[in-house]
PDB file of the backbone (N, CA, C, O) and the ligand in Angstrom, with CONECT records:
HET     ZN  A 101       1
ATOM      1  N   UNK A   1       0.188 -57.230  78.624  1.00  0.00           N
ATOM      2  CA  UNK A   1      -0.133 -57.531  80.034  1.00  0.00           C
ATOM      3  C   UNK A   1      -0.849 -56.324  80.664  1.00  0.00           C
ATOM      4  O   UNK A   1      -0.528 -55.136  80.621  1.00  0.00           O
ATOM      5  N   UNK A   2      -1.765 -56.842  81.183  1.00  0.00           N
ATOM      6  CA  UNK A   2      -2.658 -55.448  81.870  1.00  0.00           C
ATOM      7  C   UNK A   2      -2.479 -54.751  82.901  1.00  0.00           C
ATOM      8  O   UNK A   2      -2.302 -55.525  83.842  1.00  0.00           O
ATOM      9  N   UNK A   3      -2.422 -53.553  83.275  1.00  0.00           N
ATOM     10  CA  UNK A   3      -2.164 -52.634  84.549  1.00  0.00           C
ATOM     11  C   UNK A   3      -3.612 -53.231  85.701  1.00  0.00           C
ATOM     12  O   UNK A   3      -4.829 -53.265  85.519  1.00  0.00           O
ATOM     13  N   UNK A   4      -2.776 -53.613  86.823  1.00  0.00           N
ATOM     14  CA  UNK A   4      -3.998 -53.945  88.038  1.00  0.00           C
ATOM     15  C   UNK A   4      -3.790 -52.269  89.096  1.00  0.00           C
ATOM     16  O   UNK A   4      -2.665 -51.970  89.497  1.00  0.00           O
ATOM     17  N   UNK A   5      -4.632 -51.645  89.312  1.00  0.00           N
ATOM     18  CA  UNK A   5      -4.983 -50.547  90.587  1.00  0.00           C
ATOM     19  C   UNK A   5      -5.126 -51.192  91.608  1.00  0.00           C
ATOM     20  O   UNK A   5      -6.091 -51.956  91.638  1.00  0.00           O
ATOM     21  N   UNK A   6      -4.187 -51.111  92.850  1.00  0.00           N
ATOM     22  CA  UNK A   6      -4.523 -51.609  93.853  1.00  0.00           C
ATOM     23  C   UNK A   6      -4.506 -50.213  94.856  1.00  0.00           C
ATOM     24  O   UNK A   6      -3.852 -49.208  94.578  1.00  0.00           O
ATOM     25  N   UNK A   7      -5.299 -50.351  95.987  1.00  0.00           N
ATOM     26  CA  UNK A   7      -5.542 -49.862  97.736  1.00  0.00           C
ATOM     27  C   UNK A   7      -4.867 -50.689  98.294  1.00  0.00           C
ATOM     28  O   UNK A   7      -5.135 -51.827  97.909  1.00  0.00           O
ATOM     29  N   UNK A   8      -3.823 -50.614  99.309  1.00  0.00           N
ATOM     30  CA  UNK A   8      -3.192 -51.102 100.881  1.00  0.00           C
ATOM     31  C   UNK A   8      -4.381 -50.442 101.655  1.00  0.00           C
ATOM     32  O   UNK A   8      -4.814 -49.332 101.346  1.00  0.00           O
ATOM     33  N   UNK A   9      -4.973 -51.338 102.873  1.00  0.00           N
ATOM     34  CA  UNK A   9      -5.790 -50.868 103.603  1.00  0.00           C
ATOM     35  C   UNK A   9      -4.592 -50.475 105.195  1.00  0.00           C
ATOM     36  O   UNK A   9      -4.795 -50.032 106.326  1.00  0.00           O
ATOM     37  N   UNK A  10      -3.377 -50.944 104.429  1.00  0.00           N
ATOM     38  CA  UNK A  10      -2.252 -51.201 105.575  1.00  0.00           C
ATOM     39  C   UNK A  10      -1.916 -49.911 105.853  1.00  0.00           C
ATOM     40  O   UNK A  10      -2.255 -49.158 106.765  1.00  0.00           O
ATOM     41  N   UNK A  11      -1.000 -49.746 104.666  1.00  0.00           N
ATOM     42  CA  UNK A  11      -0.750 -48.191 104.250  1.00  0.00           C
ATOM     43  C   UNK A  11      -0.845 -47.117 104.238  1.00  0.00           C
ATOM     44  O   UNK A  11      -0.344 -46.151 104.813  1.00  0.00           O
ATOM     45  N   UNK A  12      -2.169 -47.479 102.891  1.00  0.00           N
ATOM     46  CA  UNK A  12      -3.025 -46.159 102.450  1.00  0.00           C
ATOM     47  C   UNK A  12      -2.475 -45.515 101.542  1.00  0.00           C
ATOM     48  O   UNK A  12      -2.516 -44.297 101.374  1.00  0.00           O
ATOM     49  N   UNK A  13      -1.881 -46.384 100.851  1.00  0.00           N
ATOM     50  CA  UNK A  13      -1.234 -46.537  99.346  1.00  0.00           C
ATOM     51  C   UNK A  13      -1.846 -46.943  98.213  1.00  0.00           C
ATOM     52  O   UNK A  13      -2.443 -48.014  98.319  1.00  0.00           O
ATOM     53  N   UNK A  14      -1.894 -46.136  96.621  1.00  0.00           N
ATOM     54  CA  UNK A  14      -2.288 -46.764  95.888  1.00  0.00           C
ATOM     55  C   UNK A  14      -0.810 -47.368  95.252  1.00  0.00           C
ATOM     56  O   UNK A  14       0.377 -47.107  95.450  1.00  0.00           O
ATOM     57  N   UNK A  15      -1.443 -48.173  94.513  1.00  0.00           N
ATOM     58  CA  UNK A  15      -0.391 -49.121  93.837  1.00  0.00           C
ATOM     59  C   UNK A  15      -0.497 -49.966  92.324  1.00  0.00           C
ATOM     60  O   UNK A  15      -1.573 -50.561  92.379  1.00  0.00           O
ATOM     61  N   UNK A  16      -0.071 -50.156  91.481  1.00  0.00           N
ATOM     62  CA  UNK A  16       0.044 -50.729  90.127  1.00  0.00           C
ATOM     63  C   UNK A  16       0.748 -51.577  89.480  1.00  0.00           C
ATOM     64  O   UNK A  16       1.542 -51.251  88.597  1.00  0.00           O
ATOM     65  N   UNK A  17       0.502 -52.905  89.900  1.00  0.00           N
ATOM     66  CA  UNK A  17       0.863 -53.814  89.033  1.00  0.00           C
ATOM     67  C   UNK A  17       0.696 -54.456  87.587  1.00  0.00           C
ATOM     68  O   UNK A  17      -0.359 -54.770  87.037  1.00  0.00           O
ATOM     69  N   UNK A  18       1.656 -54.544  87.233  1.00  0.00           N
ATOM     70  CA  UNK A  18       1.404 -55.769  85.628  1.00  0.00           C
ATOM     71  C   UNK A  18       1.307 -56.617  86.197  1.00  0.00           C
ATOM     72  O   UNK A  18       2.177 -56.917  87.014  1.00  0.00           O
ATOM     73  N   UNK A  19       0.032 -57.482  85.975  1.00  0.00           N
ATOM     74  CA  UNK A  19      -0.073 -58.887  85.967  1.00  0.00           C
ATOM     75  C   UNK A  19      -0.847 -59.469  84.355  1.00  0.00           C
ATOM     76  O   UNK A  19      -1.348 -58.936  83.365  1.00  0.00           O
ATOM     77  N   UNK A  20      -0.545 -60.970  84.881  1.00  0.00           N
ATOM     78  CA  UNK A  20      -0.964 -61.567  84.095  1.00  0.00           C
ATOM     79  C   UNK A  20      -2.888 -61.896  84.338  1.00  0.00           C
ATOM     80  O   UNK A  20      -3.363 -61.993  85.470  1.00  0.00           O
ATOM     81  N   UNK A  21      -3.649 -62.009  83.207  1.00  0.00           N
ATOM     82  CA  UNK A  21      -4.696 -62.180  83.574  1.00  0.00           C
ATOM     83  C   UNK A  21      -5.151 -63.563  84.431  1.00  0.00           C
ATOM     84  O   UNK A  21      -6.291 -63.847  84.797  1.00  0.00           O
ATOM     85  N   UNK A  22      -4.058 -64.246  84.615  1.00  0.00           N
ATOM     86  CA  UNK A  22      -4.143 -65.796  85.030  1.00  0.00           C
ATOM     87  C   UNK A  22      -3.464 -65.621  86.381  1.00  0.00           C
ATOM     88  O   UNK A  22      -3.122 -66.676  86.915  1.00  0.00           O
ATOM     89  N   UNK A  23      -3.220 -64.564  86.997  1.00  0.00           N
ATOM     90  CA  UNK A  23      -2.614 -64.289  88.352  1.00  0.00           C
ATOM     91  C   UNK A  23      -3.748 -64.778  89.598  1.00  0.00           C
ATOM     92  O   UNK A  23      -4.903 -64.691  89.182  1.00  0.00           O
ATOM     93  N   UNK A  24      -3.691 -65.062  90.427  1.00  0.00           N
ATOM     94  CA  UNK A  24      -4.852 -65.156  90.901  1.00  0.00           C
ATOM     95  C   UNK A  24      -4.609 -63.882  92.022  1.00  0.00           C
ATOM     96  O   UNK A  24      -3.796 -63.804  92.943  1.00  0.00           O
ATOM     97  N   UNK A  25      -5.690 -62.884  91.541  1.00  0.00           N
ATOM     98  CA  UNK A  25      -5.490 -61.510  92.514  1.00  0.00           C
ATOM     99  C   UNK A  25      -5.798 -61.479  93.522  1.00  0.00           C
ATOM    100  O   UNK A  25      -5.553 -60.366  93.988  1.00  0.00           O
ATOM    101  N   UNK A  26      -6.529 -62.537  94.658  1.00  0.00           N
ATOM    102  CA  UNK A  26      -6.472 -63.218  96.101  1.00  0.00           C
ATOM    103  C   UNK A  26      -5.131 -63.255  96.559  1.00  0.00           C
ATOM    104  O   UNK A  26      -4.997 -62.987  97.753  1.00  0.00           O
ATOM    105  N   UNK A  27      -3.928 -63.565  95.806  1.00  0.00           N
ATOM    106  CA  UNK A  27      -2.750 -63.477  96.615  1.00  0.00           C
ATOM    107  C   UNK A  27      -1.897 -62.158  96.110  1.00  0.00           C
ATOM    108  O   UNK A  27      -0.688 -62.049  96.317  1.00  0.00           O
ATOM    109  N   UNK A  28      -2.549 -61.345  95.541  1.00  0.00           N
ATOM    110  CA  UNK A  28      -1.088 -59.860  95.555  1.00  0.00           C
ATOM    111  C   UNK A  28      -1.505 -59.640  96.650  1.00  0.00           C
ATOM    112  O   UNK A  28      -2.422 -60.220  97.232  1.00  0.00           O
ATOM    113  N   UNK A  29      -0.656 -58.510  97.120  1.00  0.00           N
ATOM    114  CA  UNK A  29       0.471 -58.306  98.398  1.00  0.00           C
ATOM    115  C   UNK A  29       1.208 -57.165  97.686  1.00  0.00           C
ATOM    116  O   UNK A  29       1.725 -57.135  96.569  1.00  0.00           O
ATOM    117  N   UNK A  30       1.089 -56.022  98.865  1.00  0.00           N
ATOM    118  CA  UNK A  30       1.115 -55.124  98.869  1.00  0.00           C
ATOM    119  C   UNK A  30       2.464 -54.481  98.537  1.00  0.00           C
ATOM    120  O   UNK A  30       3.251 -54.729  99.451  1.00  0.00           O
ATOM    121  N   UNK A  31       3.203 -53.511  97.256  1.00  0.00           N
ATOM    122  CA  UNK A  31       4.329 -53.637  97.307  1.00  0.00           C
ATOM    123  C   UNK A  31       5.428 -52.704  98.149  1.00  0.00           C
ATOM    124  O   UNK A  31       6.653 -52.682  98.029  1.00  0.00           O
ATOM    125  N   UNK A  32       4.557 -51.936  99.051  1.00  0.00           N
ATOM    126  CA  UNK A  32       5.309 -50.824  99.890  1.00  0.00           C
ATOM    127  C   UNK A  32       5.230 -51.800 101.116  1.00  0.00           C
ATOM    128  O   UNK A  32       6.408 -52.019 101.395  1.00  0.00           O
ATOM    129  N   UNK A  33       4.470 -52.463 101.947  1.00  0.00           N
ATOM    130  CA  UNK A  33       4.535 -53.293 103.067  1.00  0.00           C
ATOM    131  C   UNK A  33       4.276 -54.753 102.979  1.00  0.00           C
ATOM    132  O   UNK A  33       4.390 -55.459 103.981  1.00  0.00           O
ATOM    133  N   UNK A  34       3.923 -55.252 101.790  1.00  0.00           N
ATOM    134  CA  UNK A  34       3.964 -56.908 101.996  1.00  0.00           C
ATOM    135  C   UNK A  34       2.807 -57.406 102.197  1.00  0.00           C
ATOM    136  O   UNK A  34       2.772 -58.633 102.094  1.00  0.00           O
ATOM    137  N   UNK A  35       1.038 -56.465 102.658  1.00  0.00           N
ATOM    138  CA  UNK A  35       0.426 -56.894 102.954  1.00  0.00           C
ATOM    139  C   UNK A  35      -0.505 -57.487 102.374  1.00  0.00           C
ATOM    140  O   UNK A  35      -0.439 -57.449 101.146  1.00  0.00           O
ATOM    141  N   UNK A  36      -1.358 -58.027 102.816  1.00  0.00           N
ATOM    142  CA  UNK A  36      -1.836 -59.156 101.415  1.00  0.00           C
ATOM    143  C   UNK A  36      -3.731 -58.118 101.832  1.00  0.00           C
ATOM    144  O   UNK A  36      -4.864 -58.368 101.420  1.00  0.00           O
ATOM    145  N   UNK A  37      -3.302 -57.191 102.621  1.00  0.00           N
ATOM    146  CA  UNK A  37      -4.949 -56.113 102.742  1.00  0.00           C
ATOM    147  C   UNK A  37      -5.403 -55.463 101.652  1.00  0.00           C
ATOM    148  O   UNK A  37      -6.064 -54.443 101.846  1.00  0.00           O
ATOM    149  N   UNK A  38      -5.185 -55.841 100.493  1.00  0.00           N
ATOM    150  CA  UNK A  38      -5.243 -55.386  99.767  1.00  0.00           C
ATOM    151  C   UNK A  38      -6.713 -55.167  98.615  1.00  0.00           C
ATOM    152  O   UNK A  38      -7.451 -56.089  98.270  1.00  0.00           O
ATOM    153  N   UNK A  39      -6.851 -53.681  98.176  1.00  0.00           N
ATOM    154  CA  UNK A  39      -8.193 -54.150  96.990  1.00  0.00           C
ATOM    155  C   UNK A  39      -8.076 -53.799  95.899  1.00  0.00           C
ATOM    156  O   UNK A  39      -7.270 -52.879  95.760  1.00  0.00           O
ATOM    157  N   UNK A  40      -8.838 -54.358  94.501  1.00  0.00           N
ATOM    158  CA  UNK A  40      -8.450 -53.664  93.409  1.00  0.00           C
ATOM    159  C   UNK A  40      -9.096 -52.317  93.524  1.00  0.00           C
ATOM    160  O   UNK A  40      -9.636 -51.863  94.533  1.00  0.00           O
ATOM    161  N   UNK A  41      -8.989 -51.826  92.534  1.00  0.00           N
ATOM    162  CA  UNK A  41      -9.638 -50.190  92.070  1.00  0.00           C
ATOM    163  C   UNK A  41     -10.122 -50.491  91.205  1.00  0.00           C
ATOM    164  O   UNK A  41      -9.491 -50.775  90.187  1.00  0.00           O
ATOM    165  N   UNK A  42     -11.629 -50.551  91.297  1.00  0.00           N
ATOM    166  CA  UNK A  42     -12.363 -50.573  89.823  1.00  0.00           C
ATOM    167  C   UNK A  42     -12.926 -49.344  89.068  1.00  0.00           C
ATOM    168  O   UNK A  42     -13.330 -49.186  87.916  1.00  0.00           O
ATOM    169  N   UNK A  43     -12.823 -48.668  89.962  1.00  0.00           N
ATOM    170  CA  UNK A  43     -13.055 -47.147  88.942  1.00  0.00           C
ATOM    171  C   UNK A  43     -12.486 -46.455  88.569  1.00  0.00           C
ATOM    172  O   UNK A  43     -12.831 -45.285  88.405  1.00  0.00           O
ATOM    173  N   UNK A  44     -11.047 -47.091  88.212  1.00  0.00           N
ATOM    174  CA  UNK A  44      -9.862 -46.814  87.867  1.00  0.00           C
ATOM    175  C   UNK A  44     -10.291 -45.309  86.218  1.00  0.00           C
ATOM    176  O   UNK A  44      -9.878 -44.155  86.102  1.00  0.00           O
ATOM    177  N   UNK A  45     -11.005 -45.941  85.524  1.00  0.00           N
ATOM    178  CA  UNK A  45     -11.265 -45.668  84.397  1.00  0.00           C
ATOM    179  C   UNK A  45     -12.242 -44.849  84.607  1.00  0.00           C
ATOM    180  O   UNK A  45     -12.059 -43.810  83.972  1.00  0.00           O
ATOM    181  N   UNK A  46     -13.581 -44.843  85.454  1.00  0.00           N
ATOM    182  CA  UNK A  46     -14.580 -43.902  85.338  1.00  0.00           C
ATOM    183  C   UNK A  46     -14.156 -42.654  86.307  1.00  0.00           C
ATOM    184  O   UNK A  46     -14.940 -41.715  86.453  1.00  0.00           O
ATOM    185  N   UNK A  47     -13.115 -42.674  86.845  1.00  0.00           N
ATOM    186  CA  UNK A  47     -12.799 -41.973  88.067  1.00  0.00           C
ATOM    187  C   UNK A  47     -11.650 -40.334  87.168  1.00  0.00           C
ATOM    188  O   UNK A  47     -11.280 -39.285  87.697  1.00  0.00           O
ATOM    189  N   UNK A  48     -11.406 -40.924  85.504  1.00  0.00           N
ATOM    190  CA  UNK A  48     -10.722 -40.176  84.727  1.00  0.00           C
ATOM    191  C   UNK A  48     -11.629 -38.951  84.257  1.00  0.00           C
ATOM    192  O   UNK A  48     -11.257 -37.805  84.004  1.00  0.00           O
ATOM    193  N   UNK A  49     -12.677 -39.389  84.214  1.00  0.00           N
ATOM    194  CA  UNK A  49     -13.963 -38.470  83.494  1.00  0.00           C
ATOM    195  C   UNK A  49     -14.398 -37.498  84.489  1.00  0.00           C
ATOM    196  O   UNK A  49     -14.784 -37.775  85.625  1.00  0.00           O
ATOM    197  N   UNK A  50     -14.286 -36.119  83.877  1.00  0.00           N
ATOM    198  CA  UNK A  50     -14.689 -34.484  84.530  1.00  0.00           C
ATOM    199  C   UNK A  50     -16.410 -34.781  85.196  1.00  0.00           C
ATOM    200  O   UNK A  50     -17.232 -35.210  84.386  1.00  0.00           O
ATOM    201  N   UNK A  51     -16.692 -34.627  86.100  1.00  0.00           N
ATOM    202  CA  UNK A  51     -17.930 -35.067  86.829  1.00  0.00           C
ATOM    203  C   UNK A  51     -18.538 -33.518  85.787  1.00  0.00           C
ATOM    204  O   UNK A  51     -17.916 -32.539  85.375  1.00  0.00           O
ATOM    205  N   UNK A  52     -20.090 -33.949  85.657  1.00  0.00           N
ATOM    206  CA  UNK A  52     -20.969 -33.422  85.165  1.00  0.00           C
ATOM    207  C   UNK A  52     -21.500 -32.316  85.819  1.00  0.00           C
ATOM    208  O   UNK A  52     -22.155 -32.474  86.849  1.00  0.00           O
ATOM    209  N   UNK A  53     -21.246 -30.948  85.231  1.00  0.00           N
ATOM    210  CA  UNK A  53     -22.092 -29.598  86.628  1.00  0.00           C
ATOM    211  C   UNK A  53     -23.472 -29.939  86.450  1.00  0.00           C
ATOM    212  O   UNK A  53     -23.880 -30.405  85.387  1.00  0.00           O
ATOM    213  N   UNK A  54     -24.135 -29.750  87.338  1.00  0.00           N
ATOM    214  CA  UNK A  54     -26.136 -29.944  87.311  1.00  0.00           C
ATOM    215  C   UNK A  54     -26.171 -28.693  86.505  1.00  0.00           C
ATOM    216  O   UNK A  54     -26.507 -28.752  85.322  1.00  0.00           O
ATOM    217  N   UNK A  55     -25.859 -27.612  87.044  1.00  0.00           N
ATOM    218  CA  UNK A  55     -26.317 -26.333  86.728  1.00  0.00           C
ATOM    219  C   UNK A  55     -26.029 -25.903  84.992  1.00  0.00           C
ATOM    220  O   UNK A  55     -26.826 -25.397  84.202  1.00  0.00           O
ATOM    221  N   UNK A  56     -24.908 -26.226  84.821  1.00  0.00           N
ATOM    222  CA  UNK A  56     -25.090 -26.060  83.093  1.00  0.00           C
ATOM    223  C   UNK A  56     -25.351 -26.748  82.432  1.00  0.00           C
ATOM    224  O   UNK A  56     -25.251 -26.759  81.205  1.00  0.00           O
ATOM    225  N   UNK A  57     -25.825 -27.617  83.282  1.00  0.00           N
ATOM    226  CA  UNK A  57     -26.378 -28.646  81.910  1.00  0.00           C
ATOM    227  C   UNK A  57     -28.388 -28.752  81.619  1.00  0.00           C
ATOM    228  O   UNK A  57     -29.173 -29.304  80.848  1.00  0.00           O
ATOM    229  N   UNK A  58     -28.417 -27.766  82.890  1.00  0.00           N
ATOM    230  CA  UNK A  58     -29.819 -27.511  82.817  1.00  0.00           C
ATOM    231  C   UNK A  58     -30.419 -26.069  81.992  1.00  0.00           C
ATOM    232  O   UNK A  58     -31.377 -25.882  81.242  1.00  0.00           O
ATOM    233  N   UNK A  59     -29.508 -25.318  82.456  1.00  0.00           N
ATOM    234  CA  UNK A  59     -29.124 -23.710  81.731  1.00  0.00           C
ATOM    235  C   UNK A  59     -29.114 -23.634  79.953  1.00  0.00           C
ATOM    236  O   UNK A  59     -29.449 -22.741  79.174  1.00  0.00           O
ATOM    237  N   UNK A  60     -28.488 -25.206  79.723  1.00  0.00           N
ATOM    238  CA  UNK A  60     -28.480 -25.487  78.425  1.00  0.00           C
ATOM    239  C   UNK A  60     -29.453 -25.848  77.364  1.00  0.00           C
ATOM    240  O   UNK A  60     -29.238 -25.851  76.152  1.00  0.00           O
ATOM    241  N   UNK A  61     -30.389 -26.107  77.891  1.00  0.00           N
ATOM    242  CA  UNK A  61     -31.279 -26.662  77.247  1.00  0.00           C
ATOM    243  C   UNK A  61     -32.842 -25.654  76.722  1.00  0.00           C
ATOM    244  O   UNK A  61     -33.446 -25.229  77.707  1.00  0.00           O
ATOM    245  N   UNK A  62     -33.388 -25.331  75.563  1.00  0.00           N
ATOM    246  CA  UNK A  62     -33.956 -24.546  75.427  1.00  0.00           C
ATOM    247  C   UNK A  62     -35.402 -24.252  76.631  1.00  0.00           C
ATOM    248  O   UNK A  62     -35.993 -25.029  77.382  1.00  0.00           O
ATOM    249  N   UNK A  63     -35.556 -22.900  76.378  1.00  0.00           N
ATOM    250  CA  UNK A  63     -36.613 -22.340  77.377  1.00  0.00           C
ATOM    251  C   UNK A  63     -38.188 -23.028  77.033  1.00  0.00           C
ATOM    252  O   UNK A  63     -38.859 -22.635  76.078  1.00  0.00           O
ATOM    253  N   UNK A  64     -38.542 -23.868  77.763  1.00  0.00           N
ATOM    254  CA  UNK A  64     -40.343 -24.456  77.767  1.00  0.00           C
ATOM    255  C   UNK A  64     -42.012 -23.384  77.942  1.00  0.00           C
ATOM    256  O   UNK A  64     -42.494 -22.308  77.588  1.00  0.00           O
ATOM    257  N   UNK A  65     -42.079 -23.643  78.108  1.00  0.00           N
ATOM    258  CA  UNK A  65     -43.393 -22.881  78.235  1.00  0.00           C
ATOM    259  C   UNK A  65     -43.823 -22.752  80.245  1.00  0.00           C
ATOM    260  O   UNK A  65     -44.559 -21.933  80.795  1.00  0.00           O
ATOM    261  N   UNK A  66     -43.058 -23.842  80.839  1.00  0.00           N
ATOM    262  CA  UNK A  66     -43.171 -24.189  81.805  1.00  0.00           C
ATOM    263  C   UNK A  66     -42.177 -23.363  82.861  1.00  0.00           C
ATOM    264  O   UNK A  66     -42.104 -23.307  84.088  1.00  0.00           O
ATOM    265  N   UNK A  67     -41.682 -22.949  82.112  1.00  0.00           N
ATOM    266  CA  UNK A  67     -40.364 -21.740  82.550  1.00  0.00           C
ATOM    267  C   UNK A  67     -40.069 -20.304  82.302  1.00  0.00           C
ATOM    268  O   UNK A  67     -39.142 -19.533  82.551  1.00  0.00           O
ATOM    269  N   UNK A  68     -41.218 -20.251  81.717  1.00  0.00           N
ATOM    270  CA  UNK A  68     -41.721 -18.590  81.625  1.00  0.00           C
ATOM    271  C   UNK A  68     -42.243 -17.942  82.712  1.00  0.00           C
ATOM    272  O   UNK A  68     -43.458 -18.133  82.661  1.00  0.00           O
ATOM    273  N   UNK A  69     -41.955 -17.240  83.724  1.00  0.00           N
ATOM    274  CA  UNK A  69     -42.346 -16.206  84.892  1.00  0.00           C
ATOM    275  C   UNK A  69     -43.749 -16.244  84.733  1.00  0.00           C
ATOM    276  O   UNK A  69     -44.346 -16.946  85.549  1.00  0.00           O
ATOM    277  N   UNK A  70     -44.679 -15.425  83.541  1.00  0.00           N
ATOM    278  CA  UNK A  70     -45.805 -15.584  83.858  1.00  0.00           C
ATOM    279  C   UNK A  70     -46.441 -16.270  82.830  1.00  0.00           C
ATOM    280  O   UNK A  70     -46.174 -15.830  81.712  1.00  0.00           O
ATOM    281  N   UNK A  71     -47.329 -17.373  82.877  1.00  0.00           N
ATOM    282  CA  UNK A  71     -47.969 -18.102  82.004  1.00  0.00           C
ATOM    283  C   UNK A  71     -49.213 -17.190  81.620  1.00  0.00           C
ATOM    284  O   UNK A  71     -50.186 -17.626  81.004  1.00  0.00           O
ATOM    285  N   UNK A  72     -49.114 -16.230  81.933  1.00  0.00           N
ATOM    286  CA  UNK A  72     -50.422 -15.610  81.603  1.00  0.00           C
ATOM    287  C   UNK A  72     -50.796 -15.071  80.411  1.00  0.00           C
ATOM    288  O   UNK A  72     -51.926 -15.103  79.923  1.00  0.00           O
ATOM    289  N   UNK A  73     -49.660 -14.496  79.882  1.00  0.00           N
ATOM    290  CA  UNK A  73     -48.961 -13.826  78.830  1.00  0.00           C
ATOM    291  C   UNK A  73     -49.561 -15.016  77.647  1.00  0.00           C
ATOM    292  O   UNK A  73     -50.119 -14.516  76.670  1.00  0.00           O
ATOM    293  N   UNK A  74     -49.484 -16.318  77.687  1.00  0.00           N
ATOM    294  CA  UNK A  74     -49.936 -17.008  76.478  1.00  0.00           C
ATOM    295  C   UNK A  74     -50.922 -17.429  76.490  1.00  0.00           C
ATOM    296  O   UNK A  74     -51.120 -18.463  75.852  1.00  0.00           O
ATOM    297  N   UNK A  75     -52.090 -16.744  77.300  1.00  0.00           N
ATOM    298  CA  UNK A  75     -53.138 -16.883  77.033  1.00  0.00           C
ATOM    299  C   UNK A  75     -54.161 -15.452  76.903  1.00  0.00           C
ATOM    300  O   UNK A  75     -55.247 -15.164  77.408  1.00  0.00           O
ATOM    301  N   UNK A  76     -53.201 -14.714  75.940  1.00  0.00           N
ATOM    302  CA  UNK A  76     -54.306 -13.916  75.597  1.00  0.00           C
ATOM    303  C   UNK A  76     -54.790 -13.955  74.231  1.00  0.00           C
ATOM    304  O   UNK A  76     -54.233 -14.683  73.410  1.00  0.00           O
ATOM    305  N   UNK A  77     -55.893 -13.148  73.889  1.00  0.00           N
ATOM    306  CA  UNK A  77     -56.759 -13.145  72.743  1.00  0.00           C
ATOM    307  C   UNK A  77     -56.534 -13.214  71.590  1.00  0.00           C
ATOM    308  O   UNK A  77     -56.580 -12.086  71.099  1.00  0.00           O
ATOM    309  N   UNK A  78     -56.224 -14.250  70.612  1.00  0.00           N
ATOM    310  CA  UNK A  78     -55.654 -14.393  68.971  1.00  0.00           C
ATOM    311  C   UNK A  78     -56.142 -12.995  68.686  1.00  0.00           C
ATOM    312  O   UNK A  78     -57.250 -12.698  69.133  1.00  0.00           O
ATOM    313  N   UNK A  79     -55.333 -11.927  67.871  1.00  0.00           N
ATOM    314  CA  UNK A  79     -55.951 -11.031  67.052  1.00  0.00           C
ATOM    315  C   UNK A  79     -56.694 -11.188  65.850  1.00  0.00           C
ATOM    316  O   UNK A  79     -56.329 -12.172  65.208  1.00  0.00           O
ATOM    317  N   UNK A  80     -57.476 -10.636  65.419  1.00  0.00           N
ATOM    318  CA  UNK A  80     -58.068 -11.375  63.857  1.00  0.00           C
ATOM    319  C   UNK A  80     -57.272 -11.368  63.036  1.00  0.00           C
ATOM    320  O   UNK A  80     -56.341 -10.581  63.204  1.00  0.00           O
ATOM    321  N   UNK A  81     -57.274 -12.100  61.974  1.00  0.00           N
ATOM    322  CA  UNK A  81     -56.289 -11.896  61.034  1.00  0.00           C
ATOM    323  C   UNK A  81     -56.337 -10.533  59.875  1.00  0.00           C
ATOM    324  O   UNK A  81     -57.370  -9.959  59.529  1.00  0.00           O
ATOM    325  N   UNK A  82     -54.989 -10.223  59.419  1.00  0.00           N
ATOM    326  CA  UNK A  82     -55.105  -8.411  59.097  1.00  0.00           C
ATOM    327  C   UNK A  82     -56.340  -8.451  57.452  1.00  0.00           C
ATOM    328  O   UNK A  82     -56.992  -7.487  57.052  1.00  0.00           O
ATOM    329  N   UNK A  83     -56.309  -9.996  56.758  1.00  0.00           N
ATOM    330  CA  UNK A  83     -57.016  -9.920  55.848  1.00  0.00           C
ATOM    331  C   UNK A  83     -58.407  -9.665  56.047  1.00  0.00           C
ATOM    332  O   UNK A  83     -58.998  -9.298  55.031  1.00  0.00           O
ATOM    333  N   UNK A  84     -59.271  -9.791  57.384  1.00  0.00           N
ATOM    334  CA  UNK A  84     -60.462  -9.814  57.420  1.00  0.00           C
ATOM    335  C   UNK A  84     -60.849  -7.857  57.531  1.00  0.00           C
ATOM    336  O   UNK A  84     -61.926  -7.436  57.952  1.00  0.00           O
ATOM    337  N   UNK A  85     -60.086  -7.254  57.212  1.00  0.00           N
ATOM    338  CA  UNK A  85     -60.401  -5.918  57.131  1.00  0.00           C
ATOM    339  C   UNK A  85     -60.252  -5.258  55.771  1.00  0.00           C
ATOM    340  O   UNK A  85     -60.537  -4.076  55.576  1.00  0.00           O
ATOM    341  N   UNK A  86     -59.763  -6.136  54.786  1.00  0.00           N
ATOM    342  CA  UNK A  86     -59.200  -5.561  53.991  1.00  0.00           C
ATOM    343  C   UNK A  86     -60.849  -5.638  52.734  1.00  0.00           C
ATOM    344  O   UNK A  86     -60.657  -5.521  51.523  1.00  0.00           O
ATOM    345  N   UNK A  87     -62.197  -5.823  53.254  1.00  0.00           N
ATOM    346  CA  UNK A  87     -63.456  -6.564  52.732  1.00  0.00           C
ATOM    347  C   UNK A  87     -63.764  -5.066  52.873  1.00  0.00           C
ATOM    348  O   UNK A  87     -64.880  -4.635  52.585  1.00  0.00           O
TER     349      UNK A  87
HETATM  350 ZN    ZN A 101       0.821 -51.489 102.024  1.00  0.00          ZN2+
END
């Protein structure tokens, strides 16, 4: 039998019932006051997961060409290669 997450909007209670999947969840009712104000919790499950930092997850990722201070630096002059002296 499955765990239901409920909100009292009465309250301001969360709350957890076993029901059956054949319950019709229009009539639970609230079990600290009786009230039928009630909502499920659907992010019951995504609400478990550590929220994502922006910052290290950008920090992480290797350095581009686009993120080098000065682009200037890769555009200087190929040297010749060391064999063309060796003639
Ligand atoms: Zn309540």
């Amino acid at each position: 039998m499955p765990l239901y997450e409920y909100y009292c909007e009465d309250c301001r209670k969360d709350f957890t019932l076993l029901q059956s999947a054949s319950v019709n969840k229009q009539e639970t009712v609230c079990s600290e006051c009786n009230s039928s104000n009630v909502h499920p919790q659907m992010s019951s499950f995504s609400s478990k997961i550590p929220p994502r930092t922006e910052s290290s997850a950008v920090k992480a990722g290797p350095v581009t060409a686009d993120e080098l201070p000065d682009k200037g630096v890769l555009n200087l002059p190929i040297p010749k290669h060391v064999s063309e002296y060796h003639d």
